[in-house]
Every structure is written in structure tokens, then in C-alpha cells.
N, C-alpha and C positions, 0 to 999 in steps of 0.2 A: 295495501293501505288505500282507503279511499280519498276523496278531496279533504275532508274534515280532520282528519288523525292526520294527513301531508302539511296541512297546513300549522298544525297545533306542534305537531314535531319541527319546524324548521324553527319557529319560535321560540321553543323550548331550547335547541343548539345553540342557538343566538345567544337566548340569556344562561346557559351553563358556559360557554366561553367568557364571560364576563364575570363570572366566579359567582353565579346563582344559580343554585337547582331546582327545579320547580316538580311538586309532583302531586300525589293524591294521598288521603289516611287509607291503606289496603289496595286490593284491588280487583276481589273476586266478586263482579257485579252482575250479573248478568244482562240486567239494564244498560248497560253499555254495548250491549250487541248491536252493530248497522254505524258505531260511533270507531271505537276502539276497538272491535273485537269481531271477527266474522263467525258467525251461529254455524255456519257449515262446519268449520274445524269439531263442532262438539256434537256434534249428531252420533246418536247409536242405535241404527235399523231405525234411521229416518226421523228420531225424536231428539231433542234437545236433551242430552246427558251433564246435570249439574254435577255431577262427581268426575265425570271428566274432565268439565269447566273448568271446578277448583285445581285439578292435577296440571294443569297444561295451559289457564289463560296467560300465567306471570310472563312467558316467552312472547308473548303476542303484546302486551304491555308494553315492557319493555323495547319494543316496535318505535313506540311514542315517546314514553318518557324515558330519563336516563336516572329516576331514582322514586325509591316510594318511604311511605312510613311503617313498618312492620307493628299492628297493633297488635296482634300475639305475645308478642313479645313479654305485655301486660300481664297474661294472666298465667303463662308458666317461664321458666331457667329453658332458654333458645338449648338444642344439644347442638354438638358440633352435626351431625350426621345433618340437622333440620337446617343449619344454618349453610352446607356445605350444598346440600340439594336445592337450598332457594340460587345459590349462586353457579350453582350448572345450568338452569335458564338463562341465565340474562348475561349482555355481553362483558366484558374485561372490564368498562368504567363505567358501568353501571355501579350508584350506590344505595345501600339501604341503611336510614334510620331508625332506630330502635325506640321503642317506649320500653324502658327498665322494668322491670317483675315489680309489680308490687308488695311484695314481701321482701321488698328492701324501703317501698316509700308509705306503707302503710302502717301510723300509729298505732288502730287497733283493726284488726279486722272485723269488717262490717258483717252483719249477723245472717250469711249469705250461704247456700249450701255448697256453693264451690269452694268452699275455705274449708270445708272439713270438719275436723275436730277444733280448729282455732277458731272459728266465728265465734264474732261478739267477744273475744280476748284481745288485751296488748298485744302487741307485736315487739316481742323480744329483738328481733333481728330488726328495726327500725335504725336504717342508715349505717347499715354494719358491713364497715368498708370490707373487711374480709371474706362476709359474704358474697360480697359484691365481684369482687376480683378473680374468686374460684367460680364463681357459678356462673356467671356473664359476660367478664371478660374472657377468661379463659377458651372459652368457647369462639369469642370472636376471633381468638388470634388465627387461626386458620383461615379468615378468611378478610384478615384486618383491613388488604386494597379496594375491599368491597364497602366497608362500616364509613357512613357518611356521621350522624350527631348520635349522640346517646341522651335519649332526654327521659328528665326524672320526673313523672307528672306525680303531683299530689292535690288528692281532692282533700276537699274542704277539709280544715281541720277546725274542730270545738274548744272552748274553754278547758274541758278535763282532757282534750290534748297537750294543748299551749298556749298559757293563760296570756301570754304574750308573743306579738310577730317576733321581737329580738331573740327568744328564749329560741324558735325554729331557725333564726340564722346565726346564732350559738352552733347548734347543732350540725348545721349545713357545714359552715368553717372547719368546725373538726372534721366529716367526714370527707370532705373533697381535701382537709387536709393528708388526707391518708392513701390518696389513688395517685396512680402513676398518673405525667400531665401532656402525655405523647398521644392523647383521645382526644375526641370534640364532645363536651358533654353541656347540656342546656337543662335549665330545669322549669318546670312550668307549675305554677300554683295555682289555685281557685278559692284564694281569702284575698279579697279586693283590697284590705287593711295592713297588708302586708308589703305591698308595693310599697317601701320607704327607703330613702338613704342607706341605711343600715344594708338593707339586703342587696340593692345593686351594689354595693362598695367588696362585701364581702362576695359578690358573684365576680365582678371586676379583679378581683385579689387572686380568684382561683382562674381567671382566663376561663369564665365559665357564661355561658350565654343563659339570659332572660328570654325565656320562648314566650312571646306575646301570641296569646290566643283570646281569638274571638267565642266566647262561651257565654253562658246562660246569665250567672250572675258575677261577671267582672267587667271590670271597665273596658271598652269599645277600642279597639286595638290603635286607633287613632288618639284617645287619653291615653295609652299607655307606650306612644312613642313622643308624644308630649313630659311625659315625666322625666327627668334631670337624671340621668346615670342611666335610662333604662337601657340604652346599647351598650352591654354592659362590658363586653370583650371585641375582638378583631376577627368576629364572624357575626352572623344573626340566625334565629330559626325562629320560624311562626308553625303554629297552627289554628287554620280557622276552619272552625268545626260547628259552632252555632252564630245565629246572631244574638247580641245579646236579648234578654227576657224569654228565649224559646228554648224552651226545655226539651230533651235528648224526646222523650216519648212523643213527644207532639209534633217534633221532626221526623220523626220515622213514619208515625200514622200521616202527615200531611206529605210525605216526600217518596216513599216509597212506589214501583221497584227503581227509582232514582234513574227515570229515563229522560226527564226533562228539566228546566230550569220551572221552577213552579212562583218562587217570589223571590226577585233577583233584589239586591242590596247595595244601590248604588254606594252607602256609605262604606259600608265594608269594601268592596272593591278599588274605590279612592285611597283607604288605610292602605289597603293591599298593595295598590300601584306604588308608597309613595316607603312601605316598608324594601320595595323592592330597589326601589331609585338610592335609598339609604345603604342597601347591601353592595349597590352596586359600586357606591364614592367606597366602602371600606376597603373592595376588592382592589379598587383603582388605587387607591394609595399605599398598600401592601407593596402592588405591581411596579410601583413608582418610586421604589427608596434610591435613593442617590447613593449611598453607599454600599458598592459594588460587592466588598467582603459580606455582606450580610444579605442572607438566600430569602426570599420571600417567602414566607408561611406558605404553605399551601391550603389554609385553610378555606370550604369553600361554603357559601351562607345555604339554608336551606328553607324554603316554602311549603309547606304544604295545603290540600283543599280537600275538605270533607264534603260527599253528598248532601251532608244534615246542612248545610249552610244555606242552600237555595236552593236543591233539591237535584243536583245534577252537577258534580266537581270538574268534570271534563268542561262544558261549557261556561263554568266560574270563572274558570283558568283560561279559556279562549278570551272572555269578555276582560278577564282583567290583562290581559296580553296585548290588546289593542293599543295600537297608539295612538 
């Protein structure tokens, strides 16, 4: 480890002792080489090998942090085998976050040729707990001391979705009414109209966390820890992956291979510091129950930091670390 990744690791221990984990969306970057990652390890007959990278950076990772966010997870059903070999890298309390398949959070599928034959249809299987439990849980159970949040992202939905936010936390109620409640599950929207009483009350009902994410077009994760009910259970998750008004494309073309910090965001970072100061009083008062018969949750809050937000997550995460 060099001075940069020593110092970003001791801070990270610090704040995971304090019952927050702090980590990055993936973590196969190459851009991170000389930060996180030594380029020697991936050399083949003296050239930089990305296919060995992807095989073998997560061990090196896991060096620094002690959890990530698994965006795969998105676009197919984890198998045990996939799930068993990410957690033969990384050490015993190492945990990984899931983004749920979206063929469990997608209304209809978007008209995309990774969907197949279902593009541009409903989604039959939308919020269908039974799917949910054989095809995803199931799989985690093998390797359940590793599974940090399970979070449920749903983009944008339309009128000829859900002509109303109640009609989608109708729908949430029954589905989380139907899963066992022994997981940490968080769910993340992107209809800024949606954020109401209604849906923190019924996320609060289920012990289900509000992931406040910084993204394109929602409100600034600073308005949305302002909102009345938004810490909605006795953990928290974020993910900050845009600032707001900058769209996915424009971060990629302006941030890529995501070797440096390109346009740092003091406001985000302030949200960031003050979401963490938040997770940290929930931890403290779990730790703190006076009543002896009764075992403290172990539940533990989780951050994450995408490239797309400034153009380099590892040093987001340094800067917002600072005291």
C-alpha cells in the first residue's frame, strides 16, 4: 500500500468502527492505478492485462476498503457460484451491497437490446416478491455474513406507469410486505415527486431505508435529508453518483479513465459529511440502549461514491473524510 490508500484505509476503519461503511459503485478501474491498485500486479509479458485486472483487482481493493456496491447485480439474478467467488477475494468482514435485478424493479422494460425479447413490454414480474426471494435471496444465503444493503433502484417512472406516487407506495407495502425482515433492504427512486409522507412512513413500517442519492434530476441529497421522515429506519444508505443536472453521458465523456478529481462539489461533500455525522448518532444510540435484555441491531449504515460525481471516487471519499 502506498501513503494515499494507508491513509484512506485507517479512515475508513475508523468510520466502520462507528457502524458506517464507506465504499465506492464497483471497482474495476483501471484509473485507479498508482492510487489503489499497483499496475505491476497486472502485467502480461510486460503490458497492462485488463482482463486480468477485472479477474484479480477486487483482492487489492479490498486492501482499502472493507465494502463496495456490486452494480451487476442490476443487470442479471447474482448465481451462488458468482456470488461465492466475489467473496473468496476479500477478507471475512468484508461486505458487499447489492443493486436488485431489475426484473424485479422495472415497470416496463425500456426498449433496449439487453432485455431481449421483453423490450418495450410490461414487466409482468414487477415487485414479485417470489421472484425476488428464489432468484436473489436465495443465492445470497450462502454467503449472507458477507451481504451489507440490498437496494432496490427504480428509474424514473411515467404516468402510463403510475399515474400516482401513492399508487407506487401501494405497491412497495405489499411487496416488502411479503419478504422475510432478517435483510437490510433500502430502496432508491428518481421521481423527485415522490419523496412524500406517504412513502417514508410506509419505508419506516417496513424497517426499510430511503437511499438518498445525488443524481441527475432529484433533489440535492442535502433537500433530501431535510425532508421529515427521510431517515426512514435505524440504518441509512446513500449513493452519490451524479451531481445534480449532470447527466450519466456527460459524466463519462467529461470524467473518464476517472484518474483525477476533475470538478470537486463542495456542496455534495457537505451533504455527504453531514449524512455521515447522521449515521453515525443512529449507530451511537442502537450502542447505547440501557436495556441490557435487549441486543443491539447490528445493523450497519452504508455510503457509497461513484467516479461520475467528480471524476475520481477514491479522492471524493479522501476529501470528504477530512476533518
Amino acid at each position: 500500500m502506498n501513503a494515499f490508500s494507508e491513509t484512506l484505509r485507517s479512515k475508513i476503519v475508523s468510520l466502520a468502527e462507528e457502524g458506517v461503511m464507506i465504499g465506492t459503485s464497483s471497482w474495476k478501474y483501471p484509473g485507479w492505478c498508482g492510487q489503489i491498485y499497483d499496475e505491476r500486479r497486472y502485467l502480461t509479458h510486460n503490458k497492462f492485462s485488463n482482463a486480468k485486472f477485472e479477474r484479480k483487482c477486487l483482492s487489492e481493493y479490498a486492501k482499502t476498503f472493507s465494502t463496495v456496491c456490486v452494480d451487476a447485480g442490476y443487470y442479471k439474478f447474482p448465481t451462488q457460484k458468482y456470488l461465492e467467488d466475489l467473496c473468496a477475494q476479500v477478507p471475512a468482514d468484508f461486505l458487499f451491497s447489492f443493486k436488485v435485478t431489475d426484473f424485479i424493479t422495472l415497470k416496463q422494460f425500456p426498449n433496449q437490446p439487453r432485455h431481449g425479447s421483453h423490450a418495450g413490454k410490461p414487466n409482468e414480474n414487477f415487485l414479485n416478491a417470489d421472484l425476488f426471494r428464489s432468484m436473489f435471496l436465495r443465492p445470497c444465503e450462502s454467503i449472507r455474513e458477507h451481504v451489507g444493503v440490498l437496494m432496490f433502484e427504480f428509474s424514473q417512472f411515467y404516468e402510463s406507469d403510475f399515474a400516482r406516487g401513492r399508487d407506487f407506495v401501494v405497491a412497495l407495502d405489499d411487496f416488502f410486505g411479503k419478504l422475510p425482515t432478517d435483510w437490510q433492504y433500502g430502496v432508491e427512486i428518481r421521481n423527485k415527486t415522490f419523496l412524500q409522507e406517504e412513502y417514508f412512513s410506509t419505508l419506516s413500517k417496513h424497517n426499510v431505508a430511503h437511499v438518498f442519492n445525488s443524481w441527475t434530476r432529484m433533489p440535492s441529497v442535502a433537500e433530501q435529508l431535510a425532508m421529515e421522515g427521510s431517515m426512514s429506519t435505524d440504518f441509512t444508505a446513500a449513493r452519490f453518483l451524479l451531481t445534480p443536472g449532470r447527466s450519466y453521458a456527460k459524466a463519462v465523456e467529461s470524467f473518464s479513465p476517472y484518474k483525477e478529481i476533475k470538478e470537486p462539489s463542495e456542496d455534495v461533500r457537505a451533504a455527504a459529511k453531514q449524512l455521515i455525522k447522521n449515521a453515525k448518532t443512529l449507530s451511537s444510540n442502537k450502542m447505547n440502549q440501557s436495556d441490557k435484555d435487549i441486543k443491539p441491531a447490528k445493523k450497519r449504515s452504508f455510503v457509497y461514491v461513484n467516479n461520475r460525481l467528480e471524476g475520481n471516487a477514491l479522492q471524493t471519499i479522501s476529501a470528504i473524510l477530512e476533518s
